[in-house]
PDB file of N, CA, C and O in Angstrom:
ATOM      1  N   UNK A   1       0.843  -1.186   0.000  1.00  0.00           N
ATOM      2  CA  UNK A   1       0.000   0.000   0.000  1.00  0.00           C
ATOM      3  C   UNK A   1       0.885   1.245   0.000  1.00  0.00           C
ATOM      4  O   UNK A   1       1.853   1.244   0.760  1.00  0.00           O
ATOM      5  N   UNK A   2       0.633   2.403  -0.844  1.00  0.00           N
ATOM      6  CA  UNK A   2       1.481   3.483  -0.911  1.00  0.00           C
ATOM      7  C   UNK A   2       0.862   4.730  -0.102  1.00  0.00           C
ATOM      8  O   UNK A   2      -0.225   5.205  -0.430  1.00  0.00           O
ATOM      9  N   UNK A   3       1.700   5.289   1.095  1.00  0.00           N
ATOM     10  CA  UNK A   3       1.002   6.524   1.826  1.00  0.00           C
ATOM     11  C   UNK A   3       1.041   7.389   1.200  1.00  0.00           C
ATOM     12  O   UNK A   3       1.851   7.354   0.274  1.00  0.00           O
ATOM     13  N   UNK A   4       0.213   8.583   1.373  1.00  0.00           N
ATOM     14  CA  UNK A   4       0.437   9.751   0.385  1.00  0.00           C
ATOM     15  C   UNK A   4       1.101  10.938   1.439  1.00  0.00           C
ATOM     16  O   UNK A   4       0.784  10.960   2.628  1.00  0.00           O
ATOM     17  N   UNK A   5       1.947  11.799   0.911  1.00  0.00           N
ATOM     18  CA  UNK A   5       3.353  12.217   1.431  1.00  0.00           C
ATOM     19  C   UNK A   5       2.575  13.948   1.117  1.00  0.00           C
ATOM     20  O   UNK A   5       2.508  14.284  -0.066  1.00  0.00           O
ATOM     21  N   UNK A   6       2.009  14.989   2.248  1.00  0.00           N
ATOM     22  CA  UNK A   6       1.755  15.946   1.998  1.00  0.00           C
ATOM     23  C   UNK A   6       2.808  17.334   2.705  1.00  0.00           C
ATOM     24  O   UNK A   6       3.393  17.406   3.786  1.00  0.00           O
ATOM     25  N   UNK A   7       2.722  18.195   1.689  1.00  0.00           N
ATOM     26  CA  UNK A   7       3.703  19.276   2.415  1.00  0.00           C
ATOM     27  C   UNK A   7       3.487  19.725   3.606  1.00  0.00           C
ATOM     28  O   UNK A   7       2.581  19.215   4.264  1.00  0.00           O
ATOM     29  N   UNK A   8       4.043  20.471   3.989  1.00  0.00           N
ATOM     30  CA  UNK A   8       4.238  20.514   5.816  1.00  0.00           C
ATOM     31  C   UNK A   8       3.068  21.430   5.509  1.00  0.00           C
ATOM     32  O   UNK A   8       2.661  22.056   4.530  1.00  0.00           O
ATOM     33  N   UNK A   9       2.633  21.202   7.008  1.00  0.00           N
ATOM     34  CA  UNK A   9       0.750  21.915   7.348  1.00  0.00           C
ATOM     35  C   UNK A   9      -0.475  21.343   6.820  1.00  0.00           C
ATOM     36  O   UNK A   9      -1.629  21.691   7.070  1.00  0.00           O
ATOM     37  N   UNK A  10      -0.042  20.364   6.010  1.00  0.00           N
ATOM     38  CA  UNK A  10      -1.203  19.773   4.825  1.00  0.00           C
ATOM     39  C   UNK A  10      -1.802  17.867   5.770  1.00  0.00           C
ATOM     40  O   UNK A  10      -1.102  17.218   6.548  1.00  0.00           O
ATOM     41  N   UNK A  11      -2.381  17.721   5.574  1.00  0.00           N
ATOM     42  CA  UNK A  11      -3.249  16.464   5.703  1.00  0.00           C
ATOM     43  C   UNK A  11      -4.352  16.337   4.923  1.00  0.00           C
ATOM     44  O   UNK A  11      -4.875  17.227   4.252  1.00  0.00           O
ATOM     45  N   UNK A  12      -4.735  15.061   5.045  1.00  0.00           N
ATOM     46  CA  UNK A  12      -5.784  14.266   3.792  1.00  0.00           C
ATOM     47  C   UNK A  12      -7.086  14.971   4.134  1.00  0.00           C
ATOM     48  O   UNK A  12      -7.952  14.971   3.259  1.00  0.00           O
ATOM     49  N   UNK A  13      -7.416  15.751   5.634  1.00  0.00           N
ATOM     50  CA  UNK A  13      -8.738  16.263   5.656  1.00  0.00           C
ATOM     51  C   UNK A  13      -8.509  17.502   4.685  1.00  0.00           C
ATOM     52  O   UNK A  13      -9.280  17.657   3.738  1.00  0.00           O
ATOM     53  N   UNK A  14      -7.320  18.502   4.939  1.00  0.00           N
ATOM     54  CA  UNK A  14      -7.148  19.708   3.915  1.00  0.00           C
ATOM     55  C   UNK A  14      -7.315  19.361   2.708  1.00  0.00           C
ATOM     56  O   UNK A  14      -8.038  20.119   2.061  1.00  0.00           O
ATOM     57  N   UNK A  15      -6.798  18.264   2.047  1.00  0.00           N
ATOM     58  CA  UNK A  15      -7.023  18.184   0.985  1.00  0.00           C
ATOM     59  C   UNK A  15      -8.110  17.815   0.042  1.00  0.00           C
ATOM     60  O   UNK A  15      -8.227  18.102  -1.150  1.00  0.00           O
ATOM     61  N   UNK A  16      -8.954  17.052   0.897  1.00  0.00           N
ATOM     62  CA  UNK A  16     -10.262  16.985   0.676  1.00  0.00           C
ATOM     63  C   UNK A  16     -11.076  18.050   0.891  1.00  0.00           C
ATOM     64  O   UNK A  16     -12.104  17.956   0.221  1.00  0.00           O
ATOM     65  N   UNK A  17     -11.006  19.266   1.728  1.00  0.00           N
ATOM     66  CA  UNK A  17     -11.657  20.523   1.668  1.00  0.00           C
ATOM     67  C   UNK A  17     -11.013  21.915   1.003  1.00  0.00           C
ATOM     68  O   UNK A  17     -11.505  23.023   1.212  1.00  0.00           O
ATOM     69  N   UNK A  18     -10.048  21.726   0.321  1.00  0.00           N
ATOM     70  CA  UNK A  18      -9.726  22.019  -0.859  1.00  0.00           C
ATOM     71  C   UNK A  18     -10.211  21.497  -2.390  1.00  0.00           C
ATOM     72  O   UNK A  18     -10.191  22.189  -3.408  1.00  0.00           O
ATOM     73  N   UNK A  19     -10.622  20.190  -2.289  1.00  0.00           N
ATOM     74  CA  UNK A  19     -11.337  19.800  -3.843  1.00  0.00           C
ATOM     75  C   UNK A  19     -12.364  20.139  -3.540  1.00  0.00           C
ATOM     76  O   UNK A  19     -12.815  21.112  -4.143  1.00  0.00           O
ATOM     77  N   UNK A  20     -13.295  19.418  -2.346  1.00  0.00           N
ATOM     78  CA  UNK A  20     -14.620  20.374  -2.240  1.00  0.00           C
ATOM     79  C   UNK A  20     -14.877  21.735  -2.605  1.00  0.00           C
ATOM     80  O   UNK A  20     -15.722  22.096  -3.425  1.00  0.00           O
ATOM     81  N   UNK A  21     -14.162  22.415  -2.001  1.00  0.00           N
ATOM     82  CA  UNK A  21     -13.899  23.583  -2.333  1.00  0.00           C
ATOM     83  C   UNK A  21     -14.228  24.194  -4.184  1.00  0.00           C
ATOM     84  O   UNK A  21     -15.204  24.786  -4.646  1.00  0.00           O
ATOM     85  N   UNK A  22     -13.038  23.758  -4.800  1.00  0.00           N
ATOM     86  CA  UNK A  22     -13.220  23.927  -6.057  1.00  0.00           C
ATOM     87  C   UNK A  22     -14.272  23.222  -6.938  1.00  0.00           C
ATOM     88  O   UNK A  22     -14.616  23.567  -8.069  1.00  0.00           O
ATOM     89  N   UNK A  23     -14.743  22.121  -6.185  1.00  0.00           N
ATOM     90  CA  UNK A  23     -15.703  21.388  -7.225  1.00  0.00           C
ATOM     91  C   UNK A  23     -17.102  22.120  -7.163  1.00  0.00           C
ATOM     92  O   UNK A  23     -18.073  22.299  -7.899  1.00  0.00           O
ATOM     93  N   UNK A  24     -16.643  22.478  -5.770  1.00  0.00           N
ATOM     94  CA  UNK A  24     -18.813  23.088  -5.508  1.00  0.00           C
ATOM     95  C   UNK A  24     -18.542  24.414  -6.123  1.00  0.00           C
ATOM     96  O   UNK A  24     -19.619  24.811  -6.569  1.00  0.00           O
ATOM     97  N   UNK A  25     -17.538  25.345  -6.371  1.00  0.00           N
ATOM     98  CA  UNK A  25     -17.446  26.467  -7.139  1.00  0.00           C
ATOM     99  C   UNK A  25     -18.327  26.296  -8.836  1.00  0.00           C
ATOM    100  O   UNK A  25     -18.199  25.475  -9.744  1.00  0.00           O
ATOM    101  N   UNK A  26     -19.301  27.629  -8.636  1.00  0.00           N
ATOM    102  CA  UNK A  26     -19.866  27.666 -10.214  1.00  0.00           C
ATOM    103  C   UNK A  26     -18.247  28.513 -10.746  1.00  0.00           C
ATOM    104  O   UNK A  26     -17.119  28.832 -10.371  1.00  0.00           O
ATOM    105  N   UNK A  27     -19.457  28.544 -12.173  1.00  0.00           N
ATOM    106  CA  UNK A  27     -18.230  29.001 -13.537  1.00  0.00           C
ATOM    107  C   UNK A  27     -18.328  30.597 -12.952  1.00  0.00           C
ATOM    108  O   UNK A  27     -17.269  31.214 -13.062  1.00  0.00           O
ATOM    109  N   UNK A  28     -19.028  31.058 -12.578  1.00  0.00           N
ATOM    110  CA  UNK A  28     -18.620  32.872 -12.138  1.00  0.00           C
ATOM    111  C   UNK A  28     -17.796  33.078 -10.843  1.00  0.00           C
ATOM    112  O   UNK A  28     -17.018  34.019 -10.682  1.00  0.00           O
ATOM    113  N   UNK A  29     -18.042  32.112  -9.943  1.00  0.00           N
ATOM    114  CA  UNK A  29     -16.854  31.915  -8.730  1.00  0.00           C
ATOM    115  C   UNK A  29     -15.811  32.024  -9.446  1.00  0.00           C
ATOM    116  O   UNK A  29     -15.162  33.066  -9.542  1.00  0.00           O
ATOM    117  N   UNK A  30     -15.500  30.768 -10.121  1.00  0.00           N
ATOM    118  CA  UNK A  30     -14.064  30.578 -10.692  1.00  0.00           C
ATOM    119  C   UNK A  30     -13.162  31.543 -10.839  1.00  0.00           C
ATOM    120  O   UNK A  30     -12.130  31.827 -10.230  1.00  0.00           O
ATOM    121  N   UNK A  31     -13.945  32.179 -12.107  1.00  0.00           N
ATOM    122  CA  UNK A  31     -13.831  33.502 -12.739  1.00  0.00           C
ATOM    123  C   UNK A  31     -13.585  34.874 -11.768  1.00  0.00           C
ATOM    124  O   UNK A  31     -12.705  35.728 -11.878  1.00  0.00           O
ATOM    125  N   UNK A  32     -14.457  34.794 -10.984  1.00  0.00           N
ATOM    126  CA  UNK A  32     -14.273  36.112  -9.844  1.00  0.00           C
ATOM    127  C   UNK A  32     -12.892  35.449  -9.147  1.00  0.00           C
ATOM    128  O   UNK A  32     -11.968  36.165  -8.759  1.00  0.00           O
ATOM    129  N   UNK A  33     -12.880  34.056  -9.047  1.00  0.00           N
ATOM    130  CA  UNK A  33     -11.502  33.535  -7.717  1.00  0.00           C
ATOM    131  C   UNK A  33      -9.990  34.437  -9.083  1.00  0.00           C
ATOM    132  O   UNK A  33      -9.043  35.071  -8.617  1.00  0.00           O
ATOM    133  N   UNK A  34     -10.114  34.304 -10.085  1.00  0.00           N
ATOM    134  CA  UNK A  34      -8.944  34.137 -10.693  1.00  0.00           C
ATOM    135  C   UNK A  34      -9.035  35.894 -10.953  1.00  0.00           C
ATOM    136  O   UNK A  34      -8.140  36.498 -10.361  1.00  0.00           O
ATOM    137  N   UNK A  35      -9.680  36.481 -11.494  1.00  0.00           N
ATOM    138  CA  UNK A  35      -9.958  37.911 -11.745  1.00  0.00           C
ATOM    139  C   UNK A  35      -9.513  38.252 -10.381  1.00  0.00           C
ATOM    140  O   UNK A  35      -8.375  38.715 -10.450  1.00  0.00           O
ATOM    141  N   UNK A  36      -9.908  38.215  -9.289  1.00  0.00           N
ATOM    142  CA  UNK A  36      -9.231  38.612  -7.641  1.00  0.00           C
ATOM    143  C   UNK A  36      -7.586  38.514  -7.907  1.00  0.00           C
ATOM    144  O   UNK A  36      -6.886  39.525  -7.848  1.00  0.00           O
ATOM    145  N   UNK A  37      -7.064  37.246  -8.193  1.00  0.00           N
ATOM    146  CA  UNK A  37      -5.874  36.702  -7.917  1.00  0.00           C
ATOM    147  C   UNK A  37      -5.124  37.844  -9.073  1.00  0.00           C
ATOM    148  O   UNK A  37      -4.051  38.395  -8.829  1.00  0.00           O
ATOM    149  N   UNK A  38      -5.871  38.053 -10.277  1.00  0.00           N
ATOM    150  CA  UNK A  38      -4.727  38.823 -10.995  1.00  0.00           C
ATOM    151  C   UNK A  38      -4.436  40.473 -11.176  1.00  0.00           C
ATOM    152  O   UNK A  38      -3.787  41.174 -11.952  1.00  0.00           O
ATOM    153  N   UNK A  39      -5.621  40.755  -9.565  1.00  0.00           N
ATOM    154  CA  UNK A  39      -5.707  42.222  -9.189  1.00  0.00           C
ATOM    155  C   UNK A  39      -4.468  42.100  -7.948  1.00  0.00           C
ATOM    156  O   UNK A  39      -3.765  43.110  -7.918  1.00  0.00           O
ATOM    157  N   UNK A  40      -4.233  41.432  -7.312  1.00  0.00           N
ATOM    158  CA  UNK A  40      -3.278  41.589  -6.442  1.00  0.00           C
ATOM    159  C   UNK A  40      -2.185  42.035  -6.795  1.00  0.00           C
ATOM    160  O   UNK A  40      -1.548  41.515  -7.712  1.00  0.00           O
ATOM    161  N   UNK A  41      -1.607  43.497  -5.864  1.00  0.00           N
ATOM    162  CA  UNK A  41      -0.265  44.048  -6.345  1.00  0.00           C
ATOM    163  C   UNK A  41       0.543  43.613  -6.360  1.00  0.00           C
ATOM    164  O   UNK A  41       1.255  43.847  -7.336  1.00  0.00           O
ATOM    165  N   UNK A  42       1.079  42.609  -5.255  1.00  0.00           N
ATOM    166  CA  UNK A  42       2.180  41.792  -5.376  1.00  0.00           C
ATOM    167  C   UNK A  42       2.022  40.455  -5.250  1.00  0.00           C
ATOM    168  O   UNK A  42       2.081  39.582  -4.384  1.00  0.00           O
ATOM    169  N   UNK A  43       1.749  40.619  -6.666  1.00  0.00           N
ATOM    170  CA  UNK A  43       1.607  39.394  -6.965  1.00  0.00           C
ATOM    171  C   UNK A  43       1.707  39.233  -8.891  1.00  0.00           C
ATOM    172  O   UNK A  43       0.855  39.860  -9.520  1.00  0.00           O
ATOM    173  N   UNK A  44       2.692  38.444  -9.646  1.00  0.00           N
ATOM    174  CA  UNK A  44       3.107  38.724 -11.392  1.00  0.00           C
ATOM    175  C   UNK A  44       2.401  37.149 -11.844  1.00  0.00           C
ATOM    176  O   UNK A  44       2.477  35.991 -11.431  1.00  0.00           O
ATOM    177  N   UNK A  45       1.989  37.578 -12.479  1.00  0.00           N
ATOM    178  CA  UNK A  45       1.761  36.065 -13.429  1.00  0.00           C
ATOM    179  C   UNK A  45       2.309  36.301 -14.919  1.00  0.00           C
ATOM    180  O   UNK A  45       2.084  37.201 -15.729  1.00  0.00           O
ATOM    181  N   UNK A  46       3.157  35.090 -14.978  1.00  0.00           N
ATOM    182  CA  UNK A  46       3.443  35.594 -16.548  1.00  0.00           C
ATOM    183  C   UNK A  46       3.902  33.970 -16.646  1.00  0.00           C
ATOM    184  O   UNK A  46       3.807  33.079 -15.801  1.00  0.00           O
ATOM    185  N   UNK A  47       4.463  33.949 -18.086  1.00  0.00           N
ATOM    186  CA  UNK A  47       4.072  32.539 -18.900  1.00  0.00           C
ATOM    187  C   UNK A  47       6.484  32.221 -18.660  1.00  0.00           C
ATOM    188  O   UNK A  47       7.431  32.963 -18.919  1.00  0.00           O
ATOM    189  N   UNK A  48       6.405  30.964 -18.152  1.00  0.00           N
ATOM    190  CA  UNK A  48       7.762  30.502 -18.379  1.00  0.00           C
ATOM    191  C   UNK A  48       7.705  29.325 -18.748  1.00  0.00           C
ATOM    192  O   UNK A  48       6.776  28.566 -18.468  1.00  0.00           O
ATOM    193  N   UNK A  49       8.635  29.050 -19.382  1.00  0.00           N
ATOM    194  CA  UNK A  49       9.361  28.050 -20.789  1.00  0.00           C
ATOM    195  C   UNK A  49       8.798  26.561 -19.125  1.00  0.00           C
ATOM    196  O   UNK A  49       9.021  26.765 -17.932  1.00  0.00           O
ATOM    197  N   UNK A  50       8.157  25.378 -19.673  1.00  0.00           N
ATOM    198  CA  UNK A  50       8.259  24.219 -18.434  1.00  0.00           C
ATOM    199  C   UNK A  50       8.754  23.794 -17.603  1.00  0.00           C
ATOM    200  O   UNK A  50       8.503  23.594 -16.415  1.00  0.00           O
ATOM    201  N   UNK A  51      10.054  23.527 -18.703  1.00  0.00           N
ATOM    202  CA  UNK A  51      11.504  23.452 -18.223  1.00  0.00           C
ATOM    203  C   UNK A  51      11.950  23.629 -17.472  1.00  0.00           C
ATOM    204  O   UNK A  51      12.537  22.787 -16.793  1.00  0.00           O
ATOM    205  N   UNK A  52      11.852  25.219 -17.170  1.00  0.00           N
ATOM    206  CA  UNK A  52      12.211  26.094 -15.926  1.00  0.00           C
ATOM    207  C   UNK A  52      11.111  25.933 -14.468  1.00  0.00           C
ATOM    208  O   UNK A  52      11.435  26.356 -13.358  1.00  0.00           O
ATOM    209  N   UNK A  53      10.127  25.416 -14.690  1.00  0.00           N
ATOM    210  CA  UNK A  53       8.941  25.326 -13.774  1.00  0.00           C
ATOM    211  C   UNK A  53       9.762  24.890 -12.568  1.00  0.00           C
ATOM    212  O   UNK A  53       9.937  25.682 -11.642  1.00  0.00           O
ATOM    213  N   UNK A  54      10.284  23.633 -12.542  1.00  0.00           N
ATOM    214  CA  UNK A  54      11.075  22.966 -11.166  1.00  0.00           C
ATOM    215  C   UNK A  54      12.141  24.496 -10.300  1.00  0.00           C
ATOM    216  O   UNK A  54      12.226  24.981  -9.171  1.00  0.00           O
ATOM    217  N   UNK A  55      12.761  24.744 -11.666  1.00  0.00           N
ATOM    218  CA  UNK A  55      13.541  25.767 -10.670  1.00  0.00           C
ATOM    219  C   UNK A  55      12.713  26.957  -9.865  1.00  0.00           C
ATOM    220  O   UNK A  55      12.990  27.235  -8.698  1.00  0.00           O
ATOM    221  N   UNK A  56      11.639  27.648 -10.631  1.00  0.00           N
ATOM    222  CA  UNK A  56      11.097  28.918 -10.485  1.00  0.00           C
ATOM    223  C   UNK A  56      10.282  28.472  -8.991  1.00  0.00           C
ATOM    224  O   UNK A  56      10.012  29.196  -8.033  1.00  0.00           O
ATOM    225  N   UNK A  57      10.015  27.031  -9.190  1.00  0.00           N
ATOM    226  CA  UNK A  57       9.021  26.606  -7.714  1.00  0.00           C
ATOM    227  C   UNK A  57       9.802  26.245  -6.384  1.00  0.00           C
ATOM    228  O   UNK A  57       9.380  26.332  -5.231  1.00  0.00           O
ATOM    229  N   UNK A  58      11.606  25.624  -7.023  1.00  0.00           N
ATOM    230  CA  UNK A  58      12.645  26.102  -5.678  1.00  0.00           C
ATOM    231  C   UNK A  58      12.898  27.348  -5.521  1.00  0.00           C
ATOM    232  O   UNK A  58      13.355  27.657  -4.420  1.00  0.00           O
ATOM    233  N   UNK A  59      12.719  28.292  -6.398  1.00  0.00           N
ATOM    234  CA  UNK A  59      13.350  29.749  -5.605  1.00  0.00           C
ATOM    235  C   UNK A  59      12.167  30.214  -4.820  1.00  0.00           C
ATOM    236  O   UNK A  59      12.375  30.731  -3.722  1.00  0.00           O
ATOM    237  N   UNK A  60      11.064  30.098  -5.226  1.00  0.00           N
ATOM    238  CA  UNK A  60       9.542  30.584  -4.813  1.00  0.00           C
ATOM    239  C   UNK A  60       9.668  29.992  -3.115  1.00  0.00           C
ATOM    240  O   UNK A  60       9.682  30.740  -2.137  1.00  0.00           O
ATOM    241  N   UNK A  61       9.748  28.559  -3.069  1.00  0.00           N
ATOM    242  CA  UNK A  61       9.826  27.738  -1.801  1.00  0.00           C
ATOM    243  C   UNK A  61      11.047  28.470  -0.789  1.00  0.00           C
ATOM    244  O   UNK A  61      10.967  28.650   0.426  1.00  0.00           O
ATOM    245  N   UNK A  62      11.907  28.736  -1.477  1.00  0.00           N
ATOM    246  CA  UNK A  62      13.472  29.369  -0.752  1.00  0.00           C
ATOM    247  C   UNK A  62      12.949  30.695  -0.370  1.00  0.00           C
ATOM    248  O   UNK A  62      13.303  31.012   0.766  1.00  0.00           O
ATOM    249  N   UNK A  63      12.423  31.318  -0.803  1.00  0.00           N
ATOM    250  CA  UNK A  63      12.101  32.951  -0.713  1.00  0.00           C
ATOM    251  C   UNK A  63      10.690  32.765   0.355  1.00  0.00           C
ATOM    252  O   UNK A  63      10.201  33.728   0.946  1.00  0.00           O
ATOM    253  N   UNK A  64      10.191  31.441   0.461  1.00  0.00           N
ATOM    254  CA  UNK A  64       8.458  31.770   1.371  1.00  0.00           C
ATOM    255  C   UNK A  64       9.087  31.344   2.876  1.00  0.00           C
ATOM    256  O   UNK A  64       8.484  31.776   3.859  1.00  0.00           O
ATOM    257  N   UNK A  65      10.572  30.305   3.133  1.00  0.00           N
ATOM    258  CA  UNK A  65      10.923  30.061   3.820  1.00  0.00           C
ATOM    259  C   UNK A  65      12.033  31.077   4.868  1.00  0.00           C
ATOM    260  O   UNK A  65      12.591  30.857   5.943  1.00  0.00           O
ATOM    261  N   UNK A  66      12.000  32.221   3.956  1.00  0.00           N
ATOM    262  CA  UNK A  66      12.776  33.419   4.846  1.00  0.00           C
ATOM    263  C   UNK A  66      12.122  34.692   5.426  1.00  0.00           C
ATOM    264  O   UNK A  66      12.800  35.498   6.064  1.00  0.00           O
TER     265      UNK A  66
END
């Protein structure tokens, strides 16, 4: 049997009230959740090559840990 391995603060109840979460969301929630997220000042969304995804999510992790 394989355990499932969650990041620190996380357990199987969070994660189940996190899908709840998104599943009971209609299509204008969504929309208002993501329209919110891309009004925040500090905060950039922009498009990087895949590739780079692993690194950009260790510096992100290195920088939330200081």
């Amino acid at each position: 049997m394989m355990s499932n391995a969650f990041p620190k603060g996380w357990n199987e109840e969070r994660v189940r009230q996190v899908i709840a979460h998104y599943e009971g969301q209609s299509e204008d929630e969504q929309f208002a959740e993501i329209d919110a997220a891309l009004l925040q000042e500090d905060t950039v969304m922009m498009a990087i090559p895949a590739r780079l995804a692993p690194e950009v999510r260790a510096l992100i992790a290195r920088a939330q840990e200081q």
